[in-house]
C-alpha positions in Angstrom: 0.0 0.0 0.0 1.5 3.3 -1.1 1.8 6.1 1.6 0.3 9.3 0.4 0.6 12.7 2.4 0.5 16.8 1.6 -3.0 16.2 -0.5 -6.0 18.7 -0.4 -9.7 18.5 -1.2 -9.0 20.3 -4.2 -5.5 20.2 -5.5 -2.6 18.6 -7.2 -0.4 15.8 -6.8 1.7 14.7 -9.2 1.2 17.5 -11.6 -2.4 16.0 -11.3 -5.6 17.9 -10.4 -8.4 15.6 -8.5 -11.2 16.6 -6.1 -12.5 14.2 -3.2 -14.5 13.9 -0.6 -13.8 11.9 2.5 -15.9 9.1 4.1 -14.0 8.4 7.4 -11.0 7.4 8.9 -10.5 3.9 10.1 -7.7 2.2 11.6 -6.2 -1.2 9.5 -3.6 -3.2 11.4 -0.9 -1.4 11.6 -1.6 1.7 9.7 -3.8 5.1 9.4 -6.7 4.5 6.5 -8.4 7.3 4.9 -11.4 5.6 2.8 -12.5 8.4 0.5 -14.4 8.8 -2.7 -12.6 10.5 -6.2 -14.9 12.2 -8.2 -14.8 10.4 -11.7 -12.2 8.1 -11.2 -11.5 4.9 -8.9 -8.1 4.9 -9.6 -5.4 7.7 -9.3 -1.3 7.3 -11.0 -2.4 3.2 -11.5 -3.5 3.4 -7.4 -6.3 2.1 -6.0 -7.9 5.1 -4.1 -10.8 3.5 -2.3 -8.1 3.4 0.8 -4.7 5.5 1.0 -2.7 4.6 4.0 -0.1 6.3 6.2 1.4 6.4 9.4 2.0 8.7 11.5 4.4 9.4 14.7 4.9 12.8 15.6 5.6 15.5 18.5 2.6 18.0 19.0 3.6 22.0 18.2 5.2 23.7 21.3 7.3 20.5 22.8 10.0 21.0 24.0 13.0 19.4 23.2 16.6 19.5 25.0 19.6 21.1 23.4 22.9 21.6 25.2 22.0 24.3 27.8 18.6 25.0 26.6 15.0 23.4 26.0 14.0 24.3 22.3 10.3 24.3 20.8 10.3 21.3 17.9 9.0 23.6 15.9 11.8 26.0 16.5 14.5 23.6 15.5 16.6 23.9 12.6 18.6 21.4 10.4 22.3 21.4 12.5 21.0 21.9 15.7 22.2 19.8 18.5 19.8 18.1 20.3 20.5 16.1 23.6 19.9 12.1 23.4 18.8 10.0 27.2 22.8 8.5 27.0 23.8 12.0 27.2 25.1 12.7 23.7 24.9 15.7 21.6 23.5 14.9 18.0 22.5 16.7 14.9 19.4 17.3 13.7 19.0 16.2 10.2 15.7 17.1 9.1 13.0 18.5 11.0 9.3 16.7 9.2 5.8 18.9 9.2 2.8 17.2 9.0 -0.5 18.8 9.1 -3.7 16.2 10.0 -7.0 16.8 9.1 -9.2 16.1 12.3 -13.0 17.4 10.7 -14.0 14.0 10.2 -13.2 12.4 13.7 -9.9 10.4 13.2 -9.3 7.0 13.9 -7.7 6.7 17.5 -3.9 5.9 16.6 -4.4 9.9 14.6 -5.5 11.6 17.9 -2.8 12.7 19.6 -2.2 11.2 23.6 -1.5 14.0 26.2 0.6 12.6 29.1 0.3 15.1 32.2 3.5 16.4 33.8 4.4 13.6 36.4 2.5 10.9 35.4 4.8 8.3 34.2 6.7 8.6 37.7 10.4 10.5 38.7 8.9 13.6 37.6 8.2 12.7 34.0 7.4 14.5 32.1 8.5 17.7 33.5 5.1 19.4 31.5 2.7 18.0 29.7 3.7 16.3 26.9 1.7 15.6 23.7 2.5 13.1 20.9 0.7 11.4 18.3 -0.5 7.6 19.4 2.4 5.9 17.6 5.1 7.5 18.7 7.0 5.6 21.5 8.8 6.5 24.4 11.3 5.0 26.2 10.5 3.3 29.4 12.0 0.5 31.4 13.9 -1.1 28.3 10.9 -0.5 25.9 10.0 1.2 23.4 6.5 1.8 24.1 3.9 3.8 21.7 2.1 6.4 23.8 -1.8 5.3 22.5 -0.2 2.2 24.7 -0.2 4.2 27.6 -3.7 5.4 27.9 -5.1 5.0 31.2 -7.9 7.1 30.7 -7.0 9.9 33.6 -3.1 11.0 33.8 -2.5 9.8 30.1 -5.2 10.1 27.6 -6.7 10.6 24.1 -7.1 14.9 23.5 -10.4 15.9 22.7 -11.1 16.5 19.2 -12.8 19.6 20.5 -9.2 21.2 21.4 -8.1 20.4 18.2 -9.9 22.5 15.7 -10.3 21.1 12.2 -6.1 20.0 11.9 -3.4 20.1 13.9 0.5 20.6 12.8 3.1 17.5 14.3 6.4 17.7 13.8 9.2 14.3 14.0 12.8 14.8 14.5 15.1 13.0 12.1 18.8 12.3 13.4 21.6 10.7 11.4 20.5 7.7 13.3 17.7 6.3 15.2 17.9 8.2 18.8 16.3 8.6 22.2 16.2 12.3 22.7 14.5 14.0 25.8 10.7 15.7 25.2 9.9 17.6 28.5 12.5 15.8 29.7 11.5 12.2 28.9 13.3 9.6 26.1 11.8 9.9 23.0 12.6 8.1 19.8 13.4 10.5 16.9 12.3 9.2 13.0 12.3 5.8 12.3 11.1 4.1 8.8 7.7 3.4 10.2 7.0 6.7 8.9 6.9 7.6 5.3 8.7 10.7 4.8 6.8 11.5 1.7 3.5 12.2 4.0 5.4 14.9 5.4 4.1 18.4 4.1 7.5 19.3 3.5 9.1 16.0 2.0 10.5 17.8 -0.9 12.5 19.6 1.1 14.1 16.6 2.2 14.5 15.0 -1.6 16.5 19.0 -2.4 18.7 18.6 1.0 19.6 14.4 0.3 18.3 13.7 -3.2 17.1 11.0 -1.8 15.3 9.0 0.9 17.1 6.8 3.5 17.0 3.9 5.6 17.6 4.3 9.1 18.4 1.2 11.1 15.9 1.0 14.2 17.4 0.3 18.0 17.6 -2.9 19.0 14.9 -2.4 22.0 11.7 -4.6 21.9 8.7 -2.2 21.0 5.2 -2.6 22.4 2.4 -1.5 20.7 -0.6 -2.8 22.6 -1.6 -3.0 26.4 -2.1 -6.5 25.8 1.8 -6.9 25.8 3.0 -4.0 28.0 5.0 -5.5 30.9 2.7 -6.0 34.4 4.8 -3.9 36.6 4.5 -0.7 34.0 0.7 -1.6 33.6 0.5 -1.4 37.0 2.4 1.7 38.3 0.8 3.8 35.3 -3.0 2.2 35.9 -2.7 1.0 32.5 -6.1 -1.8 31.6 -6.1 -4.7 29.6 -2.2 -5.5 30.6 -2.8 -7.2 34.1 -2.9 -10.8 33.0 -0.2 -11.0 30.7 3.4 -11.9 31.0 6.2 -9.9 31.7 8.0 -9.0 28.8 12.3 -9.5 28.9 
């Protein structure tokens, strides 16, 4: 399934003009479905266009990410920038990724972005309120874990649609590799492949910067994706349901 991004209700992509109208958003496995009708056509550059799918793993405008001495906004970050990783290391920025959702229809849950209050995962973390799309995963207790998985429902929860307007801008962090860095003080991963970069608004800035797209290996952490799988003791401390009976992962 290709991964489309940057598109409009009425617009251009790929030099082509086309007009739809969108039915709902649906979640499909692993990735973000948008089923939609084209007018006068069912098919669009040899695609199929009754579903176009893409994923998406972002930080929510006005996080704030550490740089040596400083917090910096992610949207305030610029290509060369260091930014600090968990292990203490000063990296790069590579590319910084835009992507605007549309949220009008009522999104499927892994688009709404999860709020996790200042605190709530324990030690102080995060320091505010941080904000991330559903899929993007944090770094907790040797695990990657995807913050929809981290829902309880009071401390860490889905935002409101209401509070979101008809789209919201995300932004990812690319680094030369695939690194924890600290969002209001907690470890983040920056991009990974999981993410298309061409559903970024701002992709072709990418292709005039590289030329071309990249693979970046992903760390070798397990990554947890469900309650059903997250590890008792973490279910437990963040008052996380659906994890109690399961086995401890590692």
């Amino acid at each position: 399934m290709p991964s489309w991004g940057n598109f409009s209700f009425d617009g251009n992509t790929g030099g082509f003009s086309f007009t739809f109208t969108a039915d709902a958003f649906v979640a499909n496995g692993g990735e973000q479905v948008i089923s939609f009708d084209v007018i006068g056509a069912n098919t669009f550059l040899g695609y199929d266009l009754d579903s176009v799918a893409f994923d998406i793993s972002c930080f929510a405008e006005g996080t704030r990410i550490a740089t040596p001495g400083q917090e910096v906004a992610v949207e305030d970050l610029a290509i060369g920038d260091l930014v600090e990783t968990a292990s203490g290391r000063a990296v790069p920025v590579k590319w910084i990724g835009r992507q605007t959702i549309a949220t009008r229809f009522g999104p499927a849950e892994r688009l709404m972005p999860v709020r996790i209050r200042a605190g709530a995962l324990g030690d102080g973390l995060p320091y505010r309120d941080l904000t991330l799309t559903a899929d993007h995963a944090l770094f907790i207790d040797g695990l990657l874990i995807t913050a929809g998985t981290l829902v309880n429902g009071t401390s860490i929860y889905r935002v409101p649609l209401s509070e979101l307007g008809d789209s919201e801008t995300v932004f990812h962090v690319e680094t030369e590799n695939h690194d924890l860095i600290l969002a209001e003080g907690t470890a983040a991963e920056t991009y990974i492949d999981h993410t298309d970069r061409t559903a970024f608004d701002n992709f072709q800035e990418y292709l005039d910067l590289y030329g071309e797209t990249r693979t970046i290996p992903e760390l070798a952490y397990p990554r947890i994706s469900t309650s059903r799988l997250l590890p008792r003791a973490i279910a437990e401390r963040l008052g996380v349901a659906g994890a109690a009976t399961y086995r401890a992962v590692g």
